[in-house]
C-alpha positions as CSV (number, residue, x, y, z in Angstrom):
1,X,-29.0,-72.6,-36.0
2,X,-29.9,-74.9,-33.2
3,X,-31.3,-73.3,-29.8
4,X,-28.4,-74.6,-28.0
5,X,-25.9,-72.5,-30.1
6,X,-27.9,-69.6,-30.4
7,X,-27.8,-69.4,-26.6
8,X,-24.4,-69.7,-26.4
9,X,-23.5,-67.3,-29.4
10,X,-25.9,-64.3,-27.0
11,X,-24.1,-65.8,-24.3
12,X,-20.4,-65.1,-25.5
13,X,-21.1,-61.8,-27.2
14,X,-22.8,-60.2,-23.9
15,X,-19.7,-61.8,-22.7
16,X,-17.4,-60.9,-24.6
17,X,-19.1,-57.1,-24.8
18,X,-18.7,-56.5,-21.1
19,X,-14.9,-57.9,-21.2
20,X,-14.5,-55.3,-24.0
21,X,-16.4,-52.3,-21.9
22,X,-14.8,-53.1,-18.7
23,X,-10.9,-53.1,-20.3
24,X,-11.7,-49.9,-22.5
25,X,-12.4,-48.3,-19.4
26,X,-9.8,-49.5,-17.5
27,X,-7.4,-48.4,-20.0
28,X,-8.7,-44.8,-20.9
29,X,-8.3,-44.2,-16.9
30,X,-4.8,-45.0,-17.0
31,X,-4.6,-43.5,-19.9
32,X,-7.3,-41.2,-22.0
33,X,-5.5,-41.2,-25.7
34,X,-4.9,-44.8,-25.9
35,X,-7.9,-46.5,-25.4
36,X,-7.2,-48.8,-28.3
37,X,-4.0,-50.2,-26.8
38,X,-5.8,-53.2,-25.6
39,X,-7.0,-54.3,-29.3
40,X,-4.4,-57.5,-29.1
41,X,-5.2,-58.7,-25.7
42,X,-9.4,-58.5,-26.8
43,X,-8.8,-60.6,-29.8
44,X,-6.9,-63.3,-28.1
45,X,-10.0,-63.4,-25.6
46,X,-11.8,-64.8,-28.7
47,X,-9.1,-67.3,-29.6
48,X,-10.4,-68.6,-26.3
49,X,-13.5,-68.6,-26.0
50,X,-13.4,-70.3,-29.7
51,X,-10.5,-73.1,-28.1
52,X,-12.9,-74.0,-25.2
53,X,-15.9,-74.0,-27.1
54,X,-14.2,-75.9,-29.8
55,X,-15.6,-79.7,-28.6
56,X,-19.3,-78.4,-28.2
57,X,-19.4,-77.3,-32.0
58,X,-19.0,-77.9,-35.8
59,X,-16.3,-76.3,-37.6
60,X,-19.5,-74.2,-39.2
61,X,-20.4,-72.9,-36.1
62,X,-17.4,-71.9,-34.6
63,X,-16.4,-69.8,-37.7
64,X,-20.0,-68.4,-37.1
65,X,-19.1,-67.7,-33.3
66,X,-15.6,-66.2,-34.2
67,X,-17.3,-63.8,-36.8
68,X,-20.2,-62.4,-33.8
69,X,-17.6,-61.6,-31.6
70,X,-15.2,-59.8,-33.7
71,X,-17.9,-57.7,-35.1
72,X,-18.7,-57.6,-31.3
73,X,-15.5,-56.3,-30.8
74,X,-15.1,-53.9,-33.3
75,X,-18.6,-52.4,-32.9
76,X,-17.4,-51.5,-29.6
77,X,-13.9,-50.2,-30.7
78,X,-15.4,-47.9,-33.2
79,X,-18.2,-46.5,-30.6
80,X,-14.5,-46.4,-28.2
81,X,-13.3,-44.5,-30.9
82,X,-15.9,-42.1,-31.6
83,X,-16.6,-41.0,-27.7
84,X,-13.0,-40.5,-27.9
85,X,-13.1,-38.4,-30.8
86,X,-16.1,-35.9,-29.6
87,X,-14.2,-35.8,-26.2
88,X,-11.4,-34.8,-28.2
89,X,-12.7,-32.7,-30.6
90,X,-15.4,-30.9,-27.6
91,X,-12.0,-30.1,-26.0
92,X,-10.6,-28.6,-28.6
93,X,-13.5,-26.1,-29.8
94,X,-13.7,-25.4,-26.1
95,X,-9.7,-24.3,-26.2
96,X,-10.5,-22.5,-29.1
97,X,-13.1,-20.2,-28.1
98,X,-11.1,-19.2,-24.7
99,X,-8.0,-16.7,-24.1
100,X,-5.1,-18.7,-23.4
101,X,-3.8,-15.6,-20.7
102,X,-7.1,-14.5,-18.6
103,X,-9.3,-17.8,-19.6
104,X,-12.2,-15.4,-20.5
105,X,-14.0,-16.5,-23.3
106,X,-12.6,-14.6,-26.5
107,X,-13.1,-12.8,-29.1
108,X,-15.0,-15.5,-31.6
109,X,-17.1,-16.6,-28.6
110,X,-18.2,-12.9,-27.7
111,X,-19.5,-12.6,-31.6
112,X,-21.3,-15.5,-31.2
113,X,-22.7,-14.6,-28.4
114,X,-23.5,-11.3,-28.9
115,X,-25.2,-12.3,-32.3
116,X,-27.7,-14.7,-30.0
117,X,-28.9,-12.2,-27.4
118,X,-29.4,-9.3,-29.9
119,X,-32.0,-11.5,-31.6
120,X,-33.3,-13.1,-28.7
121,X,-33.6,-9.4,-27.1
122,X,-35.5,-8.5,-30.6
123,X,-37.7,-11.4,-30.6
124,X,-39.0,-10.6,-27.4
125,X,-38.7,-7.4,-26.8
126,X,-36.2,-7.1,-23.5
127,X,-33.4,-5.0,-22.9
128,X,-29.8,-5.9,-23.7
129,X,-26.5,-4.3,-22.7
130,X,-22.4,-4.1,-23.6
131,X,-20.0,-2.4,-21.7
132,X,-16.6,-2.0,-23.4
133,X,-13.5,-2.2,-21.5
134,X,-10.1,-0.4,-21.4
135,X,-7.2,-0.4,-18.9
136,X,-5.7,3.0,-18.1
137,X,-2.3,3.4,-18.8
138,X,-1.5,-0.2,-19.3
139,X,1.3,0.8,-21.9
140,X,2.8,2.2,-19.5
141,X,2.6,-0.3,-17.0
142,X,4.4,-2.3,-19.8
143,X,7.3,0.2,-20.4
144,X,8.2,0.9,-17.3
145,X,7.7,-2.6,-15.3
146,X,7.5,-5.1,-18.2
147,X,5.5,-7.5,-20.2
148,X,4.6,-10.0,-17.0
149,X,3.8,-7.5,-14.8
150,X,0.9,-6.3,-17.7
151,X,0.2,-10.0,-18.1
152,X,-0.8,-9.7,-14.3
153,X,-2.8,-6.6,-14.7
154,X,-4.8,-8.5,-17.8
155,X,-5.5,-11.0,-15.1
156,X,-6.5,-9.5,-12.0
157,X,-8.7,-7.6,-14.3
158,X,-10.4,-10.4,-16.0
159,X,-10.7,-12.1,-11.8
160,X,-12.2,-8.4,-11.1
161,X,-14.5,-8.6,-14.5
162,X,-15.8,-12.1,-13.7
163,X,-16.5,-11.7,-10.1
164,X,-18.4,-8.4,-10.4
165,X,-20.9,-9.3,-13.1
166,X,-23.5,-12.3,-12.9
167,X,-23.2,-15.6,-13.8
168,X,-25.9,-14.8,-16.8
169,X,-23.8,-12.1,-17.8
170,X,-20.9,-12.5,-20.7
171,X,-17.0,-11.9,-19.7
172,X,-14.8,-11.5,-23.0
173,X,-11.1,-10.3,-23.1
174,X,-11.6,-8.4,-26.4
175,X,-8.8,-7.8,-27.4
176,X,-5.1,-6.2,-25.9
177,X,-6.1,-4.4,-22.7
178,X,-9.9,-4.2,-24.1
179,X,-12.6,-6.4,-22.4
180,X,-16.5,-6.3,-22.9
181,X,-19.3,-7.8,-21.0
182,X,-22.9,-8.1,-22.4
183,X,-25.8,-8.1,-20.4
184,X,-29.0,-9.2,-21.5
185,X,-31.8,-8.0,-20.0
186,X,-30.0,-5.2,-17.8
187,X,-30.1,-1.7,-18.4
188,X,-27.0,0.7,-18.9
189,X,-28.5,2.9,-16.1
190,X,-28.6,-0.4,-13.6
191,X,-24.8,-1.3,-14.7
192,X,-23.9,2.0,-13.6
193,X,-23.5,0.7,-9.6
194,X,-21.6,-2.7,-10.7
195,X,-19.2,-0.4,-12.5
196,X,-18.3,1.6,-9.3
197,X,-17.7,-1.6,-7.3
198,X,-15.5,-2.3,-9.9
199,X,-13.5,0.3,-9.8
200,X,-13.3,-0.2,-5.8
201,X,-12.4,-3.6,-6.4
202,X,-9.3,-2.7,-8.9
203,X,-8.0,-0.6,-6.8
204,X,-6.7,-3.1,-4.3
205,X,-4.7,-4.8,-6.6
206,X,-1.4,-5.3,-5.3
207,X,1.2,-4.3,-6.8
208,X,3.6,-2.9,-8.4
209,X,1.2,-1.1,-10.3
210,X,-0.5,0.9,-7.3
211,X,-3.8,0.0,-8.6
212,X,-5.9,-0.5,-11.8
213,X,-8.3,1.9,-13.0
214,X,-10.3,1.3,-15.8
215,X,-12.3,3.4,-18.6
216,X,-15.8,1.9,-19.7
217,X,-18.4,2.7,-22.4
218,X,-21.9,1.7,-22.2
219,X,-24.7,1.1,-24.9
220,X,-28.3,0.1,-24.8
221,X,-30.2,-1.4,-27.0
222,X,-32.4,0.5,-28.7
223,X,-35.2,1.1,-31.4
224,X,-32.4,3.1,-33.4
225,X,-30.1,0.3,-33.3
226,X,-30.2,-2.1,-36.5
227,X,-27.5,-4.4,-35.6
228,X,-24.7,-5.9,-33.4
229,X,-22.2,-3.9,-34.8
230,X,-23.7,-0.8,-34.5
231,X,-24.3,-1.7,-30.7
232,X,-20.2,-2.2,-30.5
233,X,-19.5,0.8,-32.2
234,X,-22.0,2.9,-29.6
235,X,-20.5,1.5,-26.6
236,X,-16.6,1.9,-28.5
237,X,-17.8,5.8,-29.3
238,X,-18.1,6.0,-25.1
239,X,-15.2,4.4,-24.4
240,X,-13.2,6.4,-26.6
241,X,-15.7,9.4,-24.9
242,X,-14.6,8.3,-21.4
243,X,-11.0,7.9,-21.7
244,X,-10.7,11.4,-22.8
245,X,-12.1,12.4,-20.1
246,X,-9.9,10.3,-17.7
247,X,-6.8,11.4,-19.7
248,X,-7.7,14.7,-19.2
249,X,-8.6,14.2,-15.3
250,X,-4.9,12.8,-15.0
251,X,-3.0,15.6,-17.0
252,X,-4.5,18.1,-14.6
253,X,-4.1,17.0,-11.4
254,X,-0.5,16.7,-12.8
């Protein structure tokens, strides 16, 4: 290969490549799942560039210049192709770890999570905390004003949940009416103000519903404690513990 036509061959695949990069991205602005569209037009620039160089070179040398820049182009299709896949694929495991009503992370993301902070809380010795969820009455609020106004309840609660914890702190709708937060390196005793600010908070939620109160059970981690589920089922025990004592509260002042 002389030094004339290698220069030219670097020449037209940088060329070529930043034709490619430049109409790729031009048409996954306009539009994302169809960056490929464009594969007709790209091979037709090397019908060109192979008609105007066809005087300076043998027959030899343009098949060798017509085979760098198709493998030009299709090394940058495929990389195309890949991005486009992770994006797609990224969004997709993203979708799947969220709840499609509140946005809160769900119930596979709150396993995952809670499995990473107990061991990071064992390796190095610092305190972690869940506090489990539960909306008073919300079957009520169901039967007697419908499924969207509950659907609003869920929501105002999750906006309440998010705003009232810190950013280091874990939001997850649990389940139904159930939420849960973890809190590494937080005490139960220190949750104990956020919670009453909470409650404050719910109570100016407008509605139909004349306010949202909720019922909450708290666990530490502790020396005693083997495992996450034994951390869930403590802080589920006080839940269950503290809506008693709500329901009770309720069918008194009755």
């Amino acid at each position: 290969m002389n030094v004339s036509f290698a220069q030219t061959l670097e020449q037209e695949r940088e060329r070529v490549s930043r034709l490619v990069a430049d109409c790729l991205a031009q048409q996954r602005d306009a539009n994302p799942d169809a960056t490929w569209l464009t594969v007709g037009d790209l091979r037709q620039t090397i019908e060109d560039v192979l008609h105007r160089r066809a005087e300076e070179f043998s027959k030899e040398q343009l098949i060798v210049l017509q085979s760098a820049l198709h493998a030009t182009l299709d090394e940058q299709l495929r990389q195309t192709v890949q991005q486009w896949y992770d994006r797609r694929l990224k969004a997709l495991l993203e979708l799947a770890r969220h709840d499609s009503l509140t946005g809160l992370l769900n119930r596979a993301a709150f396993d995952a999570r809670l499995n990473e902070e107990f061991l990071r809380a064992r390796r190095h010795g610092r305190e972690l905390a869940l506090v489990m969820f539960d909306v008073d009455g919300f079957k009520a609020v169901n039967d007697r004003l419908g499924h969207p106004a509950g659907d609003r309840v869920l929501i105002d609660v999750a906006c309440a949940l998010q705003s009232s914890f810190r950013q280091s702190d874990g939001v997850f709708r649990y389940g139904g009416d159930e939420f849960v937060v973890i809190c590494p390196e937080t005490s139960g005793a220190a949750i104990e103000n956020v919670l009453q600010r909470l409650q404050s908070r719910l109570q100016t939620i407008d509605g139909e519903t004349g306010g949202v109160s909720l019922s909450w059970g708290i666990a530490d981690l502790t020396a005693e404690i083997n495992n996450t589920a034994q951390l869930i089922a403590l802080a589920d025990k006080r839940l269950y513990e503290c809506k008693q004592r709500h329901h009770r509260r309720r069918t008194t002042a009755r």
